[in-house]
N, C-alpha and C positions, 0 to 999 in steps of 0.2 A: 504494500500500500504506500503512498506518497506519505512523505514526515507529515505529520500535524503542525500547523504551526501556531493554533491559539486550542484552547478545551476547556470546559467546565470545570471548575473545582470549589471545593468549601472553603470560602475567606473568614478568615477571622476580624472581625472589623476591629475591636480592640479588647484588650483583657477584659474576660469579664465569663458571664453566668453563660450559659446555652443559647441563649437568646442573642448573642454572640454573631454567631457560626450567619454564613448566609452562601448563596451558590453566585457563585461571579464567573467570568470571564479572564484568564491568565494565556503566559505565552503556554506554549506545550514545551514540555524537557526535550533535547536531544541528549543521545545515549553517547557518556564519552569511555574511552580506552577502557575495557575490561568489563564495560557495560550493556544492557540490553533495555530497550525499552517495552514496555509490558502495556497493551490496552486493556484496562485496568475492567473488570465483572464485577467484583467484590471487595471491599476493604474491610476487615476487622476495624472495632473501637474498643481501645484499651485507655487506662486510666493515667499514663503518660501522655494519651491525650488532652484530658481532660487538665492537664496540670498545664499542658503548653497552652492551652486557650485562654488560661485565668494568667498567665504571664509566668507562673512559675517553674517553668521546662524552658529556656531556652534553646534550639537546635544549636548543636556543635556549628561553626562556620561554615565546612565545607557544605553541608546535609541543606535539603529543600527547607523551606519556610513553614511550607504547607503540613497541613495534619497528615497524619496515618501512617503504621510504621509496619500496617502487613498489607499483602494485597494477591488477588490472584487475578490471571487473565489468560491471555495470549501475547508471544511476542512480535512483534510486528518492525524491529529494527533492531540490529547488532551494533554496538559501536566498534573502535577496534582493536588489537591485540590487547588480549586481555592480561592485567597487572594484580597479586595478589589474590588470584582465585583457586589455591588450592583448592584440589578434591573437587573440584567444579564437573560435573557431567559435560558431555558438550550439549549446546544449546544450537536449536535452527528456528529460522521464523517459523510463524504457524505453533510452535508447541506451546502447551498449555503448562504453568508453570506456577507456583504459589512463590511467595517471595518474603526476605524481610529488606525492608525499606530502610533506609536513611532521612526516612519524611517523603513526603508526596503522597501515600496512598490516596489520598480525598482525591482524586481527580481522575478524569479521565485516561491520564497517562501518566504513567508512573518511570524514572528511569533508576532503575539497580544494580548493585555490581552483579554478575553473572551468577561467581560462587555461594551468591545469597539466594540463591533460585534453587525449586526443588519440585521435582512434577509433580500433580496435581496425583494421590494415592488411586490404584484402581478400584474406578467404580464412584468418587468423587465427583459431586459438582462444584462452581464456583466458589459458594458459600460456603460449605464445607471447607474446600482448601483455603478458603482467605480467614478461616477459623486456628490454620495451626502455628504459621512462622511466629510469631511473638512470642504465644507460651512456652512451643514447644525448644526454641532458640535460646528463652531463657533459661527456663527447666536443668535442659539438656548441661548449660552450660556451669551452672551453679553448685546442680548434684551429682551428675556422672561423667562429665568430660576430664574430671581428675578426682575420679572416685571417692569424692566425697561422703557419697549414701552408697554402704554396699550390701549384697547381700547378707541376709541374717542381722544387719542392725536395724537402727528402730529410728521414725521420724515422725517430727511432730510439723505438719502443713497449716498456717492462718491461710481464713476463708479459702475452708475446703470448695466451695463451689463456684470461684471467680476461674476467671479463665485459666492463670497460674495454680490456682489451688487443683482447680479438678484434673491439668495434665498431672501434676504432681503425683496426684494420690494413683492415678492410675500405670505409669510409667514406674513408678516405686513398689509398688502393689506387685506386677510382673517381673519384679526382679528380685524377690525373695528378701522385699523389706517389708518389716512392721511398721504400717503407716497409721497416725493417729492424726486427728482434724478439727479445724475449728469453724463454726459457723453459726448465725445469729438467728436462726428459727429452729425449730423439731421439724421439718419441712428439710428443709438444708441439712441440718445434717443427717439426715436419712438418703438424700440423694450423696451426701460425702461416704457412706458407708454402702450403700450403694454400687459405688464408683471402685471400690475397692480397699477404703479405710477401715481397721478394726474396730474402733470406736470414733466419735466425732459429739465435740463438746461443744454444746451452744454456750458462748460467750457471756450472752446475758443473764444467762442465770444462774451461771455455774462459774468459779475462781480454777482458770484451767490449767493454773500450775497444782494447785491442790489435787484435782481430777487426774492430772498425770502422774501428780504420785500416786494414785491406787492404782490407777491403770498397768502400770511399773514397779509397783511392791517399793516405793521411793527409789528404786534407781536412777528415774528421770530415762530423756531419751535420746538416742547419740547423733540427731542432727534436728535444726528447726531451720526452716524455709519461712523468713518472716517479711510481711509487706509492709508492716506496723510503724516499726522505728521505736521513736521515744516512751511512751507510754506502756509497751509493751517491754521495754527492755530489764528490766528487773524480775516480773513472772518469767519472764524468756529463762534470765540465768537461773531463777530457781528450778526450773524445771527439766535443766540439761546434768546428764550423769556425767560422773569424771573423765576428765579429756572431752566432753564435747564439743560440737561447732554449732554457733548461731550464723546464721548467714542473712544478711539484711540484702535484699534487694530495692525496696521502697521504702518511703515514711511518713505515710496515711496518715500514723497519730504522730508526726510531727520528731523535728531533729535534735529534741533534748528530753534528753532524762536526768534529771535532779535527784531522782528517789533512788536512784540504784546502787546495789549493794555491788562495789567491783571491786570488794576483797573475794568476793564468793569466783569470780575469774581464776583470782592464785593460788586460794584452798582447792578449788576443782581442775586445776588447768585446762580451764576451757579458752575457746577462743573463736574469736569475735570477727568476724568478717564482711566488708560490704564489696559490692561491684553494682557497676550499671553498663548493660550492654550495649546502648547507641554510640558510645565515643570508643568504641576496640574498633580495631584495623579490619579492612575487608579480610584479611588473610585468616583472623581468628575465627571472623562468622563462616568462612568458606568451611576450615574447617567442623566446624560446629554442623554445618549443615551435611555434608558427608558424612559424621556419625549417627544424626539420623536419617539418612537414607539408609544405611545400614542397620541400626540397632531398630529404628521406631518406626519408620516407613510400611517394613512387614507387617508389626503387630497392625498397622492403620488398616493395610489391605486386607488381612485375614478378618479384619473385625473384632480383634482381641480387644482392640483401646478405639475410644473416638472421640470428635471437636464433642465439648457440652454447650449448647449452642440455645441461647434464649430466644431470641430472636431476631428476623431479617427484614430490613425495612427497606425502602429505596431511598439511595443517593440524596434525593431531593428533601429526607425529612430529618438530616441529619441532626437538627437543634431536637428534635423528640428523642432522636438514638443517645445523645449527650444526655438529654434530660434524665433518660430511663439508669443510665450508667449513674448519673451523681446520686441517684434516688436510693440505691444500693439495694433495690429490691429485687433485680435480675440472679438467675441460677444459672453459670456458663455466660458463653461468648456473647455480643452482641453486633453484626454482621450487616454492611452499605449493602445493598445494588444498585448493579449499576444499568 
């Protein structure tokens, strides 16, 4: 097909609530060295969205402006020799490909490094695959890409049923870990156990570092995958056994904790880790993405694991899809069409 040179996408008119977001008129990306450009089906909506539209996620420099950080489609242009894509499959126009973004997804075209592209599982539609690059990119990279969560130990996952939570529980679950979960209904955490978690403690009613020590005979448990941050970080350490790891990805309830106990760090030798995966190099995601085409892609085809997917709206309603995300009443993904 000929370049695009202008396409729809969601502006952000200035920080602020959902109401925000509107559908405008941009140039279209061309694909440069290592890149492909994607006519975009489906975009996931994740809550680093949500963070960049209130002003609080700035994109790295290089990365688009625009929202969206998974996307599926068709590729409709190559840019050229590719730089940093290990593990990368080869790509041709026409193939259908889910992807994780550097920003862009809201729009009609999206342009990606190559090795962050991953076909669409057999037997998948759009929505479906624009359901899995973010979590699964995360997940992958947090708990198994350096064996963090292994078999036979024990993990403790917040909101079991957000996009991150439900791959979590199920990717852990299949690999011969004890996974335990947290989530804010009897509703929720029955889809968390569900999904593959042995127990799943509603938050609001239950103190779920207490909960974990029965669940654990007070052992505690040897990894937590937390989206939390500050508020949560003191239950967190009470309820990691000696030598574990908390691993902070987000910080929902905010970047201080005053109340925490971080002598309970030295007596347990635990240890504390964050990462955020938008600003690593194309070469780490390349990688990240060939181990699940390998490890996770199967389980996807066979039907062993799948996206938890609330619901699919169109492109054009996107301030309701923001709305339903901040409301925090959704169970799994929340999914554009396009």
């Amino acid at each position: 097909m000929e370049m695009p040179t202008s396409m729809r996408a969601a502006i952000v008119r200035e920080p602020g609530g959902p109401e925000v977001l509107e559908i405008g008129t941009v140039p279209a990306p061309r694909p440069g060295p290592g890149q492909v450009l994607i006519r975009v089906e489906a975009a996931g909506v994740n809550a680093p969205d949500a963070m960049q539209r209130k002003g609080l996620y700035p994109p790295p420099p290089d990365a688009s402006p625009l929202l969206g950080l998974e996307v599926a489609g068709e590729i409709v242009a190559v840019g050229g020799a590719p730089e940093g894509t290990e593990g990368a499959h080869a790509l041709a126009l026409g193939d259908r490909v889910c992807a994780l973004t550097n920003g862009g997804g809201y729009a009609e075209f999206c342009a990606v490094p190559a090795g962050q592209c991953l076909p669409w599982p057999e037997g998948y539609d759009a929505v479906r695959a624009a359901a899995l690059p973010e979590t699964y990119f995360t997940v992958w990279s947090n708990l198994f890409e350096e064996n963090v969560a292994r078999a036979g130990s024990s993990l403790l996952v917040h909101g079991g049923t957000s996009g991150i939570g439900s791959t979590a529980i199920q990717l852990a679950s299949r690999r011969g870990i004890t996974v335990f979960a947290t989530a804010g209904t009897a509703e929720k955490c029955a889809t968390s156990v569900r999904l593959g978690a042995t127990a799943a403690i509603n938050y609001r009613e239950e103190d779920f570092a207490a909960r974990i020590a029965e669940l654990t005979q007070k052992r505690g448990v040897d990894v937590i995958l937390d989206m939390i941050g500050g508020r949560y970080l003191d239950p967190n350490l009470r309820s990691l056994a000696t030598d574990g790891r908390l691993v902070i990805i987000a910080l929902q309830g905010g970047a201080k904790a005053p109340d925490a106990d971080l002598a309970r760090i030295m007596t347990r030798r635990l240890h504390v880790t964050g990462t955020t995966l938008r600003p690593r190099p194309a070469s780490f995601k390349a990688r990240i993405a060939a181990s699940l085409r390998r490890e996770a892609w199967p389980l996807l085809e066979r039907g062993e694991i799948a996206p938890l997917i609330h619901a699919a709206l169109p492109f054009t309603e996107v301030a309701e899809a923001h709305s339903l995300l901040d409301s925090g009443s959704h169970a799994g993904k929340i999914v554009l069409r396009f």
